[in-house]
N, C-alpha and C positions, 0 to 999 in steps of 0.2 A: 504494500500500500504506500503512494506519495504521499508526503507530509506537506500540504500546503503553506507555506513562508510567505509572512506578509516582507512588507520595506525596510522594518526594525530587524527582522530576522538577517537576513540579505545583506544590511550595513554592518553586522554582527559578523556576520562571515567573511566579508567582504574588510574588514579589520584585523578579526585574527587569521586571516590567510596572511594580510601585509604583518604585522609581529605577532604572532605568536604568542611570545612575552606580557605583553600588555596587562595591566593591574586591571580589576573588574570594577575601580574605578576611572582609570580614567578610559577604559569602554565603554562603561554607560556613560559618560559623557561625552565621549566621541559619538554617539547614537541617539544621544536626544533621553536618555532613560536615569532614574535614580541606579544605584547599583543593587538593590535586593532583586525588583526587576530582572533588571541583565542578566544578574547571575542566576537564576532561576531560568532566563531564555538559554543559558548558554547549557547551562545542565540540561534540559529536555531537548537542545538539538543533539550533543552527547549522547544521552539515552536514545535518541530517533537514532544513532547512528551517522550522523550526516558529517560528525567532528568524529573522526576514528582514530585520532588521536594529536599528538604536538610531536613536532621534534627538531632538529639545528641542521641548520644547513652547515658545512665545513667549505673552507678552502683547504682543496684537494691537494695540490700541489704543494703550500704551505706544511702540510701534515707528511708528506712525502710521498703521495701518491700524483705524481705526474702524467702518468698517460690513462687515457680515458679511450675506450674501444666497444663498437658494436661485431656481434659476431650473429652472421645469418646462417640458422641452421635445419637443413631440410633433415627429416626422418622418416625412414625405410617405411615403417608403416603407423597408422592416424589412429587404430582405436582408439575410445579411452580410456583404455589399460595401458598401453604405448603412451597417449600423453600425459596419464596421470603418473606412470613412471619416472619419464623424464622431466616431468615438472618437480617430484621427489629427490629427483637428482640436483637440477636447480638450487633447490630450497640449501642441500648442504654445502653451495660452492660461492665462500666471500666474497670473493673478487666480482660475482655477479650482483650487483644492483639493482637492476630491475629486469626483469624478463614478461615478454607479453606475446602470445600466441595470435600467429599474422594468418590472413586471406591471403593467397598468391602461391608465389615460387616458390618460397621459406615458408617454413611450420611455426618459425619461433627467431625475434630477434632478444640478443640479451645486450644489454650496456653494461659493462666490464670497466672498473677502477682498480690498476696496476700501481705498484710503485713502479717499473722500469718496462719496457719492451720482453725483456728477455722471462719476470715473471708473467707477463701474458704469454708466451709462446709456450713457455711450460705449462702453465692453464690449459691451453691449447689443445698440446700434443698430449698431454698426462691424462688429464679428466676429460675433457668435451670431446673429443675427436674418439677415444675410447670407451665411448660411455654408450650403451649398450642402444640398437636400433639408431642412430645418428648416421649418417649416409652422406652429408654433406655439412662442411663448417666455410662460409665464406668471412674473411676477419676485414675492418675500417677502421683504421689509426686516424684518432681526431689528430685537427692542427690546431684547432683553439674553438672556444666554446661561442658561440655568438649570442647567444640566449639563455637565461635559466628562468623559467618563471613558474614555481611550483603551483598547485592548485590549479584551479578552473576560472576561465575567462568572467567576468560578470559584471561585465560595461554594462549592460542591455537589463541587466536583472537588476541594478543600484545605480539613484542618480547622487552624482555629488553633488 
């Protein structure tokens, strides 16, 4: 079932998407709300689920993870025993960040953060390329990031 979100909701979201952080006062004031309020809107979108959770963005490089890589990978066969497999497999490997199952040529693209080249290609050759019904690994070495913007668009859903 949707949870219908009025305009308060919306600037709510549309706030702690930009920090996170933010004290639940000065949110309900950012929103137009006293804070018992807010704080009660922000707990039942929580409870809806819609806030599944907080967490910190890193500078990657800073931390010593310099290379940033997608690896496109077809596999031999689709049931969803096969994907739910290899999505298992997924789940135990660090260096993989996010992975999301594609329409098309590739079954599965994963976004890979290395400290170096050479722990990617061991990633590579070690786990993924070995890892059970995998058929094909295509790899894409970033040269720099041009965008990050976490969460969901919501010009059209909040006016400032």
């Amino acid at each position: 079932m949707r949870i219908r979100l009025d305009a308060i909701d919306w600037r709510i979201l549309k706030e702690l998407q930009t920090d996170g952080r933010i004290t639940n006062i000065a949110l309900a004031a950012k929103v137009g709300l006293s804070a018992p309020p807010c704080l009660r809107r922000v707990r039942a979108l929580e409870e809806a689920g819609l806030i599944a959770g907080y967490t910190v963005l890193f500078d990657e490089a800073a931390l010593g993870f310099t290379l940033t890589a997608f690896a496109m990978v077809g596999l031999h066969n689709q049931s969803e025993a096969d994907l739910r497999s290899f999505e298992n497999a997924v789940l135990g490997w660090p260096m993989v960040r996010e992975a999301y199952m594609l329409s098309g040529e590739s079954d599965y693209i994963l976004k890979c953060v290395a400290t170096d080249l050479r722990a990617f290609q061991a990633f590579v050759l070690d786990d993924l390329t070995a890892a059970p019904n995998v058929a094909s690994v295509k790899t894409f070495l970033t040269i720099r990031r041009a965008k990050r913007e976490p969460g969901v668009p919501m010009s059209a859903q909040v006016e400032d």
